[in-house]
C-alpha positions in Angstrom: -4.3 1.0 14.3 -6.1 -0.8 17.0 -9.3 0.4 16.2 -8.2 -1.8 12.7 -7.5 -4.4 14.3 -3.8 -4.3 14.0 -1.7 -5.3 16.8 0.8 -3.4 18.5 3.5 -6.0 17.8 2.5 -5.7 14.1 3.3 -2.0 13.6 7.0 -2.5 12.9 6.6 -5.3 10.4 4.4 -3.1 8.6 6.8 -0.1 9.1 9.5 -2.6 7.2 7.3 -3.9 4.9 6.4 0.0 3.4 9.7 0.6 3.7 10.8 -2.6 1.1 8.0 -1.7 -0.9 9.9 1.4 -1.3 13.2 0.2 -2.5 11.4 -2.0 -4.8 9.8 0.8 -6.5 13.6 2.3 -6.8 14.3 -0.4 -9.2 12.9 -1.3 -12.8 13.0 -4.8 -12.8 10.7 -4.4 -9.2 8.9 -1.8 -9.9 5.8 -3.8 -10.6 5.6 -5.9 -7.7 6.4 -3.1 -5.9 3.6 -0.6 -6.6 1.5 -4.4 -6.9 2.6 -5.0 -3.2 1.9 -1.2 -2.0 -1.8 -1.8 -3.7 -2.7 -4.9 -1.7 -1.2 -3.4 1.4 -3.8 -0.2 0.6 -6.8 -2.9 -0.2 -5.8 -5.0 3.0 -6.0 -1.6 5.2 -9.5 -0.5 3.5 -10.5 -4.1 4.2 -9.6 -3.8 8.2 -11.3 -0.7 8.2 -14.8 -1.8 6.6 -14.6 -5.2 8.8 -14.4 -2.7 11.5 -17.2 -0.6 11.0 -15.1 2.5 9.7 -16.1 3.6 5.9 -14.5 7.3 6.5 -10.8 5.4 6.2 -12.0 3.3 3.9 -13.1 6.0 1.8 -10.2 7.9 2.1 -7.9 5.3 1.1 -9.6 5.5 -2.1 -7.1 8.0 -3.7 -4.0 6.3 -2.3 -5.0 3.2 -3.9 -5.2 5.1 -7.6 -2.0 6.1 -7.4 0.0 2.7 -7.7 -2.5 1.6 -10.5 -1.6 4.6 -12.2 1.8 4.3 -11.9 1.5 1.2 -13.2 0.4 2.2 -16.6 2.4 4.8 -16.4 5.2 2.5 -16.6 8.9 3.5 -14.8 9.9 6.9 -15.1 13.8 6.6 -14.8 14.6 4.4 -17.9 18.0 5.5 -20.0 
């Protein structure tokens, strides 16, 4: 994470903000901005990691970032 550029402090924030990503995606009337917020969080760590120099997490991120699009437009899966 340093290598990234993220602090120390930082790593807890980010710890809650994954965390509330994850009860939004619980919900359906937040399940949009929820797998919206978990793909910016994905871009914003592929972006640390090419301003650092490192394209193998960058590339590797790749996948992760698929799967919220995807769940997108697969809409919410617990509807009545």
């Amino acid at each position: 994470m340093n290598e990234l550029g993220i602090t120390e402090p930082m790593i807890p924030f980010l710890g809650i903000f994954t965390i509330i990503i994850g009860i939004l995606l619980m919900m359906p009337k937040t399940y949009f901005i929820g797998n919206l917020l978990n793909a910016s969080s994905i871009l914003l760590i592929m972006a640390l990691a090419l301003q650092a120099g490192n394209y193998k997490i960058a590339l590797i991120e790749i996948p992760f970032l698929a799967l919220p699009l995807i769940m997108i437009g697969l809409k919410y899966p617990f509807r009545n």
